[in-house]
C-alpha positions in Angstrom: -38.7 17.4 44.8 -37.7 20.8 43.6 -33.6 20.3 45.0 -33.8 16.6 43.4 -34.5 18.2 40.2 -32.2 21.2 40.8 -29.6 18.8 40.9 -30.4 16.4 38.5 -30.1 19.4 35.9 -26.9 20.3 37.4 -25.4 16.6 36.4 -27.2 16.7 33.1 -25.7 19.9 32.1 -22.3 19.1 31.9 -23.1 15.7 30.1 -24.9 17.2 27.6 -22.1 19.5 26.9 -19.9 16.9 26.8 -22.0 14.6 24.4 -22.1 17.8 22.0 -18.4 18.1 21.9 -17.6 14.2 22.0 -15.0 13.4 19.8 -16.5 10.9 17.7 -18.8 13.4 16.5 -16.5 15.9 14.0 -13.7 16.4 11.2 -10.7 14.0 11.6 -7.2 13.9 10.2 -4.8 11.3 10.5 -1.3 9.9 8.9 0.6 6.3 9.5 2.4 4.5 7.3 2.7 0.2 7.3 3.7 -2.3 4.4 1.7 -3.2 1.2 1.3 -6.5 -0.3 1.4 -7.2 -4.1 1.2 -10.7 -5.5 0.8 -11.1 -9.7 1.8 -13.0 -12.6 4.4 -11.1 -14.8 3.0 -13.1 -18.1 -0.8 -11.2 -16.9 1.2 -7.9 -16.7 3.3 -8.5 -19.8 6.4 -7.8 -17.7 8.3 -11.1 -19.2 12.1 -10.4 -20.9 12.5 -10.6 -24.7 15.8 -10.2 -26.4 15.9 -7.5 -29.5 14.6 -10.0 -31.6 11.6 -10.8 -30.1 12.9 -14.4 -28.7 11.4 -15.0 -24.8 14.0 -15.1 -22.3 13.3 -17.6 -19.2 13.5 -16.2 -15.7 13.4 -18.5 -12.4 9.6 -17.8 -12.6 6.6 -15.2 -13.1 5.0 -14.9 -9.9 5.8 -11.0 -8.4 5.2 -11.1 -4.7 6.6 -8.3 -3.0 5.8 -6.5 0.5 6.6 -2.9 0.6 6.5 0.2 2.4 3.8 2.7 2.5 2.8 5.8 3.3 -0.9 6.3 4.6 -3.1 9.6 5.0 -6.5 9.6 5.9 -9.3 12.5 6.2 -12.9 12.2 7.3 -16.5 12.8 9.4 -17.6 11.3 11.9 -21.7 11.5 11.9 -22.0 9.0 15.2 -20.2 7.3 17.0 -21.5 4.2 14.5 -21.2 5.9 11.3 -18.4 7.8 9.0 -17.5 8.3 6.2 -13.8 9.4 4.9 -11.0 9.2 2.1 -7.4 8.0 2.2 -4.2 8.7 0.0 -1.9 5.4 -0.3 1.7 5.6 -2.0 3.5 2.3 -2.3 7.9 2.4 -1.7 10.4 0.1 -2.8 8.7 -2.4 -5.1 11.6 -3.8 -6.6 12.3 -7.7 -7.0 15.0 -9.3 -8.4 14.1 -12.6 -11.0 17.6 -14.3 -12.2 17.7 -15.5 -15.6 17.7 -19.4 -16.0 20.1 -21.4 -18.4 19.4 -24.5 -20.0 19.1 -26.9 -17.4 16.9 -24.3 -15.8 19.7 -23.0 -13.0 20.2 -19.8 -12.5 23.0 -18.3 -14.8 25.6 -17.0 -12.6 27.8 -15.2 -15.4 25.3 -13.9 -18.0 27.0 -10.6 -18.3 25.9 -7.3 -21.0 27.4 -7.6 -24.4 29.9 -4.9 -25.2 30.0 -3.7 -21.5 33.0 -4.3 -19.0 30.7 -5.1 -16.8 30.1 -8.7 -18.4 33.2 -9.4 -17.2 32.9 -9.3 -13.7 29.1 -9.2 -13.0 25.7 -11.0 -14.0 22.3 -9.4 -14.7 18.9 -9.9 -13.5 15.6 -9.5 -14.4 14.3 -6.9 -12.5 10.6 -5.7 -11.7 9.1 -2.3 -10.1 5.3 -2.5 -9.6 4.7 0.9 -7.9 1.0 2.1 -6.5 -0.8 4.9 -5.7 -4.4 5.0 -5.1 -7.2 6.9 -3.8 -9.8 5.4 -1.6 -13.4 6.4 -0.6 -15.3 4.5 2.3 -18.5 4.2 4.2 -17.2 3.2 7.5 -19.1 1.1 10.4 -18.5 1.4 13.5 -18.9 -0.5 17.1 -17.5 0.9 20.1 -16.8 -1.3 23.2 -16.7 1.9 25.1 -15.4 5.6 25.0 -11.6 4.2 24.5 -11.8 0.7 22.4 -14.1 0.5 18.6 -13.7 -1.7 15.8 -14.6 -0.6 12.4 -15.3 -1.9 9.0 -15.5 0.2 5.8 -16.2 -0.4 2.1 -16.0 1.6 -0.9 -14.2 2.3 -4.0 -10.4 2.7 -4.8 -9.0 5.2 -7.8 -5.3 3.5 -8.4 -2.6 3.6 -10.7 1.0 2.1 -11.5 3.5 2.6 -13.6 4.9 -0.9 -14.3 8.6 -1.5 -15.6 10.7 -3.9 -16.1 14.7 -4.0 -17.0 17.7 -6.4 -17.1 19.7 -5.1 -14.1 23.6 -5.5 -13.1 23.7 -7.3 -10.0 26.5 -9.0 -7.6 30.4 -9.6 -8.5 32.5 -5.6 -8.4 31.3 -3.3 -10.1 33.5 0.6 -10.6 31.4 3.4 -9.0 32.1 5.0 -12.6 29.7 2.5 -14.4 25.8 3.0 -14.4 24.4 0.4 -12.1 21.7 -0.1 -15.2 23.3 -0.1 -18.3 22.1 0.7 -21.6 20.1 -2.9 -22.7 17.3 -3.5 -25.1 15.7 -5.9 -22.6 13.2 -2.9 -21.0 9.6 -3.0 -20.8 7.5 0.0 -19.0 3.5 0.5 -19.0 1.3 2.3 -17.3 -2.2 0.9 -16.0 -4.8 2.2 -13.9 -8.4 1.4 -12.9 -11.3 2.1 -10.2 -12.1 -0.8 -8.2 -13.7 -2.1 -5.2 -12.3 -1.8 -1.8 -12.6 -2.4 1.8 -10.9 -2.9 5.3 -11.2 -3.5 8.6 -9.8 -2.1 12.0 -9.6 -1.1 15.5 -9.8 2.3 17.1 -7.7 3.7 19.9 -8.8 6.7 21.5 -8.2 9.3 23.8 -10.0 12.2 25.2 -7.8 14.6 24.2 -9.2 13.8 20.3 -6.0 11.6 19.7 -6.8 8.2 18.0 -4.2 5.2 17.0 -5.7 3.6 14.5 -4.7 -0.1 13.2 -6.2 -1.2 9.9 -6.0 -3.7 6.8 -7.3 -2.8 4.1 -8.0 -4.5 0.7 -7.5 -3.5 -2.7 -9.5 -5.6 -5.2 -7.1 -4.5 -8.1 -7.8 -6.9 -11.0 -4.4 -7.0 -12.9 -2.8 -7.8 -9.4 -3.7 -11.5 -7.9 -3.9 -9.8 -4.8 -3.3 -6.7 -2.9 -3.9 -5.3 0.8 -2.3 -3.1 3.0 -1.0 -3.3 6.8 -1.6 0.2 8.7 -1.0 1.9 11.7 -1.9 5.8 11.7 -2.1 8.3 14.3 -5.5 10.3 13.7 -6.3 13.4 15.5 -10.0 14.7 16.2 -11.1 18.1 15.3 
């Protein structure tokens, strides 16, 4: 009896050492980047062209829907291997889309060029839109683990965000000189800044490694109410303290 327990202490030791080390039980770290998806209405955003006079100019239509590239940084603490909780830092890229400006059959108008500018000449314009994003996140994440390598997750908490919206009338197609500002001087601009805290969420799945290294793919969702939609595509590489 005495060398069976001898040696079942001598394979619980190193387990229990192990179990207080595990990697799913400390500080993490982690960066990635993906693509963000913004869909809206430009008349709910107030991002529609006017002349100088006030007089509404008609694009092809009012629905923004853009996917763009992100930049994704997470930080948190693992208390079990079923519970966390942890923050992220999101930063939207390239939100620019291009709306053309109709004529009055309701085509687009190829040669609607900038009064007093050479450019009107030899280019058109467009109505052009740049809904940018940054927000801060805060989750309670849960957890299930298939085993030490595979886990999904699920997390839900609040999201800190803010854009600054603008909208101009932009040169675009046709030559135009290298000399002449690709935007030119136009009293058709609009810019505003809006910002709120909303609910947030996501789900994902873990890949780990005992060496504290996790790749990590996620979506999560952004429950922004200006925006008819918003969520984010993510793959991050996360390591373990």
């Amino acid at each position: 009896m005495k060398k069976v327990l001898s040696l079942a202490v001598c394979l619980l030791v190193p387990v229990m050492g192990n179990a207080q080390d595990a990697w799913y039980d400390r500080f993490y770290v982690g960066a990635g980047t993906g693509a963000t998806r913004i869909e809206a209405d430009l008349t709910e955003l107030d991002l529609l062209p006017a002349d100088a006079q006030g007089n509404p100019e008609t694009i092809e239509n009012n629905d923004y829907k853009k996917s763009s590239i992100m930049s994704h940084f997470v930080a948190g603490y693992r208390f079990s291997r079923y519970l966390a909780v942890e923050g992220s830092y999101q930063k939207l890229y390239d939100s620019e889309q291009s709306f053309c400006f109709t004529d009055d059959t309701g085509d687009c108008a190829t040669e609607r060029g900038l009064d007093d500018s050479p450019i009107a000449r030899i280019s058109s314009t467009a109505w052009t839109v740049e809904i940018p994003l940054t927000a801060w996140s805060a989750y309670a994440v849960g957890l299930y683990p298939f085993n030490d390598t595979w886990e999904v997750f699920a997390k839900l908490g609040v999201s800190a965000w803010e854009s600054d919206l603008s909208a101009f009338e932009k040169a675009v197609g046709g030559f135009i000189p290298a000399k002449l500002p690709l935007t030119p001087p136009t009293n058709l601009a609009l810019a505003r800044s809006i910002d709120g805290t909303d609910l947030a969420g996501g789900i994902g799945l873990n890949l780990n490694h005992e060496s504290g290294v996790t790749i990590r793919g996620e979506i999560e969702f952004l429950d922004i109410s200006e925006y008819d939609s918003s969520y984010t595509f993510a793959l991050s590489a996360i390591y373990n303290f």
